[in-house]
N, C-alpha and C positions, 0 to 999 in steps of 0.2 A: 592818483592822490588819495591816501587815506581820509575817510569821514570825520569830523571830530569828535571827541567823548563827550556824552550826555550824563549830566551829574544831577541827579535828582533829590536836593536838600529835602531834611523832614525835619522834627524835631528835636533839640540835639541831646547826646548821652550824658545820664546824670551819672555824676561820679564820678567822672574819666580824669579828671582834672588830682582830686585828694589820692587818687590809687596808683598816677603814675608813677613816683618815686617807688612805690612797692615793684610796680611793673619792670621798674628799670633795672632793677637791683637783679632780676631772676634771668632777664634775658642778657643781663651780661657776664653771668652766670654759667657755662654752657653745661656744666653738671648738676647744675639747681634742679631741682622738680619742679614743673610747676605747679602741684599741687600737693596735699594731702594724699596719705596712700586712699585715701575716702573717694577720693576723686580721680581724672583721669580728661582735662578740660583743653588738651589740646591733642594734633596728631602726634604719633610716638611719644607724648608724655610729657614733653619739656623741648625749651627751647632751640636747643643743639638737636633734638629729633634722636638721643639715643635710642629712646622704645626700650628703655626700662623701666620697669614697675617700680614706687618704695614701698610697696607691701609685697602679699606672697597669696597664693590661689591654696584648695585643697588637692590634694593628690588624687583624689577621684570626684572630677567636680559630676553635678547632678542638673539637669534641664531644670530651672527656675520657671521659665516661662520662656514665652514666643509671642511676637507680634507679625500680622501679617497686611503688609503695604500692598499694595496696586504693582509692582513692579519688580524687578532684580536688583537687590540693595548691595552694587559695590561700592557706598559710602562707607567708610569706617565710622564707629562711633563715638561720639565724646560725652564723658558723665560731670557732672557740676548741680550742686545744689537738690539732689535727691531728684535729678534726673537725667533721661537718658537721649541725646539729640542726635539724631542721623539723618540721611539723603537717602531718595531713594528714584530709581528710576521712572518711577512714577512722576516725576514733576514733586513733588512735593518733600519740607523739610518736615521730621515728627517730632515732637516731644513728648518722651515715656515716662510713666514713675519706673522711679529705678527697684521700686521693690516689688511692684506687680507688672508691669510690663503693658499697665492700662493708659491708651492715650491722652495725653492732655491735650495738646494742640497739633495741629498740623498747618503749616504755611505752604500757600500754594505758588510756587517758583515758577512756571508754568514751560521748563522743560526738564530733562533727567540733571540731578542732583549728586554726582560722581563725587565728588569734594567731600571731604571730611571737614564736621563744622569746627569754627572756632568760639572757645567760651570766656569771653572776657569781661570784668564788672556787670552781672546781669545782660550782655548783647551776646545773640550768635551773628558770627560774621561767617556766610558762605557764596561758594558762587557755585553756578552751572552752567549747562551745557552752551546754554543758548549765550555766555560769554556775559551774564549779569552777576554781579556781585552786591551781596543785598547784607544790610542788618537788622536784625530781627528781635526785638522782646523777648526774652529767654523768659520770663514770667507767661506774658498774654501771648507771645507768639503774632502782635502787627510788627507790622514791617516800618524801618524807623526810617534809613535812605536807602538806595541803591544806585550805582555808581555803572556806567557801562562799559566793557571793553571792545574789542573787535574779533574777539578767539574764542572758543570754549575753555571754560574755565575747570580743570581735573582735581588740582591740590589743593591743601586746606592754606588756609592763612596763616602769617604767622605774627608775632607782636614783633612792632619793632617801636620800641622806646627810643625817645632823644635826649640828648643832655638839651640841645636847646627849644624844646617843647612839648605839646602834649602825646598823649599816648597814638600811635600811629601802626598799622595794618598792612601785612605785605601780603600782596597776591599776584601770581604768575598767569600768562595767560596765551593762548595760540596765537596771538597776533604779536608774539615774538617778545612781550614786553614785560619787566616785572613794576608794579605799578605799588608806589606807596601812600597811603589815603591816610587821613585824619577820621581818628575812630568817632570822631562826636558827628562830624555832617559827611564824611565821605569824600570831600572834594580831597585831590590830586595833591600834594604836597614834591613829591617826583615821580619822576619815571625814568626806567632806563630801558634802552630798546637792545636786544642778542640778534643773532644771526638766525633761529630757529625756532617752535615748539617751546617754551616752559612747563614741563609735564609735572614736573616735582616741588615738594613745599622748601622752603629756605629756611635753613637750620641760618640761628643768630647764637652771635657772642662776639664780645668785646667791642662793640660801637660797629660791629659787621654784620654783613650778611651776607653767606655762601651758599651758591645751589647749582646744580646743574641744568644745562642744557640739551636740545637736540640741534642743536650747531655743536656739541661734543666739548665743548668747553664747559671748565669751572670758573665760573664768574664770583668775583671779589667783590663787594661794595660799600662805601660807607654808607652805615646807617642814619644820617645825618641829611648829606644829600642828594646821596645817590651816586657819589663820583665813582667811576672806576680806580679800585686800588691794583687788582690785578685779573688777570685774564691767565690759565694755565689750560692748556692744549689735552684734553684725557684721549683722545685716539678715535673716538666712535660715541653717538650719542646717547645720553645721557637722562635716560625716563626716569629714575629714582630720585626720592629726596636722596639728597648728599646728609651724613652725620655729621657734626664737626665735634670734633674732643681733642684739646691739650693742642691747636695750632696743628690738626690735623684731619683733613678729608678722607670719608669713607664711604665708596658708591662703587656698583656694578653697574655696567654698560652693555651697552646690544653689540658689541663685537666681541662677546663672550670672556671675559675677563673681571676683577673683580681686582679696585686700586685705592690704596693709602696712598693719599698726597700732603706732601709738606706745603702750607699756605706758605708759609714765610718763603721758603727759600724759591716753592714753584714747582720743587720735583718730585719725581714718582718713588714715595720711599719703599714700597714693593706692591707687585703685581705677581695675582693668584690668577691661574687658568687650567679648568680641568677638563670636562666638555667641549662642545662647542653648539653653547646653546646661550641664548641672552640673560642676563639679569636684569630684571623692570621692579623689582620691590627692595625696599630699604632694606637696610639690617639693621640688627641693634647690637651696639658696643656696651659692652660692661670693662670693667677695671683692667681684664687681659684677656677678651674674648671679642670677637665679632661672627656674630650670625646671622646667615641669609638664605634665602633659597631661589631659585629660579627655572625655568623654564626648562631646565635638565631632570625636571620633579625632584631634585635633593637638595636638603635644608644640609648648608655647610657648614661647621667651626671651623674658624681659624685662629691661629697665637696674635694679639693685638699687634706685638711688637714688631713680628716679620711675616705675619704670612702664611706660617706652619698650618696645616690642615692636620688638625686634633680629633677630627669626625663628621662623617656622613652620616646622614638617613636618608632612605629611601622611599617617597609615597606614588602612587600611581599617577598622577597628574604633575603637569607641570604646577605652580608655585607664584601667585602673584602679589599673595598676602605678606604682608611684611611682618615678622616675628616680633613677641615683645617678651621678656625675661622679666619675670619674676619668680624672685626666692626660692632659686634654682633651676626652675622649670623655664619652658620654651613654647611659648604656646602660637601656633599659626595655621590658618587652613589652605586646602591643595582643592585646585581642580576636579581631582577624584572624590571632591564632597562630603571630606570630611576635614575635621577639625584638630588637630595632632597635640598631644602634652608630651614633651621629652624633657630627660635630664640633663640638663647645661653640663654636667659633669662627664657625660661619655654617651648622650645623642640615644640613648634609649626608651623606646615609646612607654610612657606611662598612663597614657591612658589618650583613646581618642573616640570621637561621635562621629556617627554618618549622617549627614545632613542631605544626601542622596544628591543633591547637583554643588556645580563649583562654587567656591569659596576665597571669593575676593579681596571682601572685606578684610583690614585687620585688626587686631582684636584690640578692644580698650579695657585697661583691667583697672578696678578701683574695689574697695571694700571686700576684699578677697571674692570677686566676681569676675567672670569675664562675658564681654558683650562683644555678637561681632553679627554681622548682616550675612544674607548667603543670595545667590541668585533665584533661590526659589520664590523669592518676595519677602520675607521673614528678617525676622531680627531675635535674635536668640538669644538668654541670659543664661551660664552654666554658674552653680556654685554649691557650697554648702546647705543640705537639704536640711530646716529647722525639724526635730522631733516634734 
């Protein structure tokens, strides 16, 4: 018999209430941004999880600064409000200035902090190892509630807006369940329970929410109550956020293949397989491209439409950073410890840093910057170096 969830109300979030009709309008959106190219305040960028930028990086970006945490930072980072919020295996969440890299706050989570945060109305919501999921003061950095599960908690959160109430919070978790919380105190609003593992964040739009499993399934749901709309069969399980763009899923699997599915109809509108090595990090889709890379160490283009493979690269490591595109560029790090810029146009390296150990993390780009964590303990800012 499973234990029951412990909900630890705090004080509840100002705002949540005036901001949700903005909130709802983005996440039913799946091509909206959530933010400002200024910014960068969720995982992959927006709510669909394309991992597109709306701005653009320099061509030969420059070391800004570095911050170094207690531990190996495969948090990815999120930027909002002129600063920079990550995890770090350390136990603890940071808050950076985004333009010195000098600490504001540090919250103590008190196991490893894998999750990439989320930034919503002034709250970070994240969770960790140890299967808590907490909100945080994105100002002061106290902790406002935390909510418990029964799994370690990997993905970041996602917004899920209601037509019939306030703004609400989706988090995935190892004890099989993805769980939807009320952003002001944290309590349970639903839950739905899968077969497996929830490793990946849930890409929302249109009153849904789609993510994958490691029961290998793509799970449908309304974002309302939680019902199941549909359940579609992908073959082998499923560690990646799934994408969603235009009534279509986009995620690579551990039995080496990489699949567009049709939500509507259910079916596999094409399946890419090159190697025979797994995919565990998202891609990011732009207007007629998707790219990924995986444990084969090659970052792939494919043609949105069908599938077409338009270009490899090549890096020494396998690949767990999920790429993000901007303005033209393909920015994502490798195993092999370093950090890659290539051109979305034909996969040629334009410039990369060696960070000398792997590189988890993926990158969040906002103000023609990019920030991304590495295992050496660090958190690193590339971008244009002021005269």
């Amino acid at each position: 018999m499973q234990r029951p969830k412990k909900h630890f109300p705090a004080r509840p979030l100002r705002g949540v209430l005036a901001l949700a009709v903005c909130l709802a309008h983005a996440a039913l959106h799946a091509n909206a941004a959530s933010s400002s190219a200024a910014e960068w305040t969720m995982f992959r960028g927006n709510p669909a999880l394309t991992g597109v930028a709306t701005g653009s990086v320099p061509d030969q970006p420059a070391l800004l600064w570095s911050f170094k945490t207690g531990g190996a930072v495969k948090s990815s980072a999120i930027i909002g409000g002129g600063r920079v919020f990550i995890g770090s295996d350390d136990g603890q969440v940071y808050a950076l200035d985004f333009a010195s890299g000098k600490k504001v706050w540090a919250f103590k989570a008190g196991s490893a902090v894998l999750a990439p945060p989320l930034l919503v109305d002034g709250t970070i919501f994240v969770g960790t190892s140890d299967g808590i999921f907490y909100a945080i003061d994105a100002k002061s950095g106290q902790q406002l509630w935390k909510h418990e599960t029964e799994g370690k908690i990997v993905a970041s959160a996602s917004i899920a807006s209601s037509k019939n109430g306030p703004l609400r919070v989706l988090t995935g978790s190892y004890d099989f369940k993805l769980y939807c919380l009320a952003a002001s105190n944290g309590s349970a609003v639903w839950t739905y329970e899968t077969g497996n593992y929830i490793n990946g964040s849930c890409a929302v739009a249109d009153g849904r929410t789609v993510f994958g499993g490691c029961d290998a399934m793509i799970h449908v749901l309304s974002l309302d109550d939680g019902r199941k709309i549909k359940e579609i069969d992908a073959g082998a399980y499923i560690a990646a956020s799934v994408v969603l763009v235009d009534d279509r899923a986009y995620f690579g699997h551990y039995d080496n293949e990489f699949l567009c599915v049709d939500i509507h109809s259910g079916t596999v509108a094409w399946r890419y397989r090159d190697l025979d090595f797994p995919y565990m990090a998202s891609a990011a889709v732009t207007a007629d491209r998707v790219v990924f890379g995986g444990f084969d160490k090659v970052m792939h283009c494919l043609q949105r439409d069908n599938g077409t493979n338009l270009w490899k690269f090549a890096t020494r490591g396998k690949i767990e950073s999920s790429p993000v595109v901007a303005g033209g560029h393909v920015i994502f790090g490798s195993d092999d410890g370093s950090v890659y810029m290539l051109a979305l146009a034909d996969g040629k390296e334009l410039w990369s840093y060696d960070l000398g150990r792997p590189v988890v993390s993926s990158p969040a780009v906002a103000a023609e910057k990019i920030v991304m964590g590495c295992d050496d303990g660090s958190v690193y800012c590339f971008g244009k170096k002021s005269k």
